[in-house]
VEXPATOR-248919 format. One record per residue (C-alpha): residue number from 1; x, y, z. Coordinates in nm, 3 decimals, padded with zeros to 5 digits. Each point is the difference from the previous one (the first is absolute). Last residue first. Layout:
<r pos="NUM" x="X" y="Y" z="Z"/>
...
//
This chain:
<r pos="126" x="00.585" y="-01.601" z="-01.505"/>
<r pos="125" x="00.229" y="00.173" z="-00.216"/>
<r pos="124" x="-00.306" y="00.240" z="-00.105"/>
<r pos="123" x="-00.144" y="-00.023" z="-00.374"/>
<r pos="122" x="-00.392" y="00.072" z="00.172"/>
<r pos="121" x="-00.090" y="-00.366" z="00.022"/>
<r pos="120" x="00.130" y="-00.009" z="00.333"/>
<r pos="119" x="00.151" y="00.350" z="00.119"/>
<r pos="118" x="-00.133" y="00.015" z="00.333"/>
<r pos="117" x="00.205" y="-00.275" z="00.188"/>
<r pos="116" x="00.262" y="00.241" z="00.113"/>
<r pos="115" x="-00.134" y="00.403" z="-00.059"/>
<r pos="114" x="-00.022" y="00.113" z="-00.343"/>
<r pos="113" x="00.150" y="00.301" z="-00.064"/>
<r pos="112" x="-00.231" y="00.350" z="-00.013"/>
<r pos="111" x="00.040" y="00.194" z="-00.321"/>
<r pos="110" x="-00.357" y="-00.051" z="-00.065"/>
<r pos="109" x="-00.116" y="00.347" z="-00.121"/>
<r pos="108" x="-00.201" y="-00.007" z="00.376"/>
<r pos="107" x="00.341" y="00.064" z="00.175"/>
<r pos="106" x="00.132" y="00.207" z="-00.259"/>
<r pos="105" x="-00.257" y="00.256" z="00.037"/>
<r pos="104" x="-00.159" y="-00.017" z="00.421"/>
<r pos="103" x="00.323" y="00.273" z="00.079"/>
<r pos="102" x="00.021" y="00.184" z="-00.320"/>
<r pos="101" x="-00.373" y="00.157" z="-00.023"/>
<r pos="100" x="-00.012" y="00.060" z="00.397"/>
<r pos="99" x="00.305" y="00.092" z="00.109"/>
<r pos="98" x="00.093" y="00.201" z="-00.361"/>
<r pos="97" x="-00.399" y="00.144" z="00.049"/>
<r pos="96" x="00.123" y="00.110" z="00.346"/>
<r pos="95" x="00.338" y="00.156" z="-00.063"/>
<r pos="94" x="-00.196" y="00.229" z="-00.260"/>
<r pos="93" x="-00.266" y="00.129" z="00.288"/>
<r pos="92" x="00.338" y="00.017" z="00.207"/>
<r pos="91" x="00.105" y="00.241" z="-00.175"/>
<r pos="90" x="-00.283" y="00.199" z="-00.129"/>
<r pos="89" x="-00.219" y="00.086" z="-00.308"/>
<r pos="88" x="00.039" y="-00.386" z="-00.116"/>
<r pos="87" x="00.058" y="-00.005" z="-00.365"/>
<r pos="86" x="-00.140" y="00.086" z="-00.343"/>
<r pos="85" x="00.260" y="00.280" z="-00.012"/>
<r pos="84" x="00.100" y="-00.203" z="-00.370"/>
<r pos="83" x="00.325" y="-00.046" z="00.046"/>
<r pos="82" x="-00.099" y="-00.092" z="00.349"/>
<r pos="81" x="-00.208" y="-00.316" z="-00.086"/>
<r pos="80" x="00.251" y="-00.090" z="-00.293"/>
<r pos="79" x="00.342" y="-00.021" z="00.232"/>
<r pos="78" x="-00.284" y="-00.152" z="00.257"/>
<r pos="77" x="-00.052" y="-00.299" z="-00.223"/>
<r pos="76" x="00.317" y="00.013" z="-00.091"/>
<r pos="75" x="00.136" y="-00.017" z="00.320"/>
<r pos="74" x="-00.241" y="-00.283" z="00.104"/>
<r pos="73" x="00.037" y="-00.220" z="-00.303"/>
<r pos="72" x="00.394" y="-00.080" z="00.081"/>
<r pos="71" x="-00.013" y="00.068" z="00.363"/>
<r pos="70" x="-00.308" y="-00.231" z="00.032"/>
<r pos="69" x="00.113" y="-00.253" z="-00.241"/>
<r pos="68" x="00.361" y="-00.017" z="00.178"/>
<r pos="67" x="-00.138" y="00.036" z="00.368"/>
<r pos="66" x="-00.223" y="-00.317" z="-00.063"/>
<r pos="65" x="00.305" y="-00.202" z="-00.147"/>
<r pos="64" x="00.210" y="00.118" z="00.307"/>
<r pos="63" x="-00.158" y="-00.047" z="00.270"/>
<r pos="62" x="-00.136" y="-00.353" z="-00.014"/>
<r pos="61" x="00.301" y="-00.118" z="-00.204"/>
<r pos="60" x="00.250" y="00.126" z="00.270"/>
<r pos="59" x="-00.183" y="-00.147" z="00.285"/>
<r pos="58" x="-00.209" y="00.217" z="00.226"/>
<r pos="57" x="00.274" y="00.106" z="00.323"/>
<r pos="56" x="00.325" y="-00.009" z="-00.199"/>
<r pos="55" x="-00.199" y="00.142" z="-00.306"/>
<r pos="54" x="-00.078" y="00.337" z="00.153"/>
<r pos="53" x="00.326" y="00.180" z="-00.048"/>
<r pos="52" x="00.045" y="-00.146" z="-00.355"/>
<r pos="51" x="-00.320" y="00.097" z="-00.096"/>
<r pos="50" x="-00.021" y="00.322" z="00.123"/>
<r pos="49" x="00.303" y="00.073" z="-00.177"/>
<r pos="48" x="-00.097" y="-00.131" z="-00.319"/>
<r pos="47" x="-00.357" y="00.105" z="00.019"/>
<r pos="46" x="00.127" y="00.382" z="00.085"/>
<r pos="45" x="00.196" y="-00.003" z="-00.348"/>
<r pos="44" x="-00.239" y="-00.204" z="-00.218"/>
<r pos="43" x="-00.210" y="00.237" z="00.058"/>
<r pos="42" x="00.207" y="00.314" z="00.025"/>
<r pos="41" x="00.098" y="-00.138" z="-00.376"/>
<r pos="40" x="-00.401" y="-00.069" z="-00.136"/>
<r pos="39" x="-00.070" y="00.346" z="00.139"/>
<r pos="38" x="00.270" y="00.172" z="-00.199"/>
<r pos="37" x="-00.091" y="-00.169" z="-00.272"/>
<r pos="36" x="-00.391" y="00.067" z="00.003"/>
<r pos="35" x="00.075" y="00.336" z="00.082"/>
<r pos="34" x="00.245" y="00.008" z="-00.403"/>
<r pos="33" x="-00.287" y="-00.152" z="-00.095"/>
<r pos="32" x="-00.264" y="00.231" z="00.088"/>
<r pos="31" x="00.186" y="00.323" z="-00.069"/>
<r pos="30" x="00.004" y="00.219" z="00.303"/>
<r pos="29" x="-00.379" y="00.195" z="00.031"/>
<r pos="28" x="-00.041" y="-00.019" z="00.352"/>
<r pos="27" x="00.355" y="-00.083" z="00.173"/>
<r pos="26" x="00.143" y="-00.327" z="00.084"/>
<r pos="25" x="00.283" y="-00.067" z="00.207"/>
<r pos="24" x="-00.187" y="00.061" z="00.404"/>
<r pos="23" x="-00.239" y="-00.242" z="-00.127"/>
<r pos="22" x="00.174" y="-00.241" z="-00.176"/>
<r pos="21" x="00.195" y="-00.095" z="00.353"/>
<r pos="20" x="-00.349" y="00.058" z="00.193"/>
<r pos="19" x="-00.171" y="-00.252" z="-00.186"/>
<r pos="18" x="00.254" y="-00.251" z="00.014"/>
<r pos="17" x="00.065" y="00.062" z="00.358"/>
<r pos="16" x="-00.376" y="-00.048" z="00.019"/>
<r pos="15" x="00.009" y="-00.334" z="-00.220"/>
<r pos="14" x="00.331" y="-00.105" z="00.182"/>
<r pos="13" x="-00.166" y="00.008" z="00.327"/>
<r pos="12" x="-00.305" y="-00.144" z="-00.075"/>
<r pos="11" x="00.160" y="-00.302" z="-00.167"/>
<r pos="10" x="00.210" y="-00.096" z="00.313"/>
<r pos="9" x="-00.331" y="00.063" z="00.202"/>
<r pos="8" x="-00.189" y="-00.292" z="-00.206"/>
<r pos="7" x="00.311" y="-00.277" z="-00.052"/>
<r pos="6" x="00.005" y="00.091" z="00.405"/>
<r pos="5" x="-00.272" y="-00.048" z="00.063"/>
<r pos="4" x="-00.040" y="-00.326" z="-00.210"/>
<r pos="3" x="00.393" y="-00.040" z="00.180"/>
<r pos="2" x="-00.193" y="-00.003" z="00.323"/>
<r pos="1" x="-00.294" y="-00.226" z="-00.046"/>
//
């Protein structure tokens, strides 16, 4: 039960970093692909050091594959969302939908390993 809270809170924490990285780089009205860029590399960026500082306590597959896709997509995401100042008003208003959209994203996108015994008849080494 604690490394699904943890998988959970791990993923919540780089989706607001995420959001606030991209956030605090992208202006209203910069190009949209140069934002999406930018926000694809502080991504990938905050999941790789998130994700090696949290993978000693969730298992370095659990953290990071999910931190990859959600760095990846989530800067760009918000690269675009800001680009266009179609974001959060606030702060933590953008912090929150990067908690909220990131965290439960790669976990129900089916990026979760199978656990011993689980992966009959699914191609699983068991």
């Amino acid at each position: 039960m604690y490394f699904v809270i943890g998988d959970y809170g791990a993923g919540m924490l780089i989706g607001a970093l995420t959001a606030l990285g991209v956030r605090a780089a992208v202006w209203p009205g910069m190009d949209m692909v140069i934002a999406m860029l930018l926000g694809m590399v502080i991504g990938m960026a905050i999941h790789t050091v998130l994700g090696l500082l949290l993978s000693p306590l969730l298992g370095m597959f659990e953290t990071m594959l999910p931190a990859s896709v959600i760095g990846m997509y989530g800067g760009m995401l918000f690269g675009m969302r800001d680009s266009m100042a179609a974001g959060s008003p606030t702060l933590t208003a953008a912090a929150t939908v990067g908690a909220l959209r990131c965290g439960r994203g790669a976990r129900h996108q089916g990026l979760r390993p199978c656990s011993p015994g689980s992966c009959r008849g699914r191609g699983g080494l068991n």
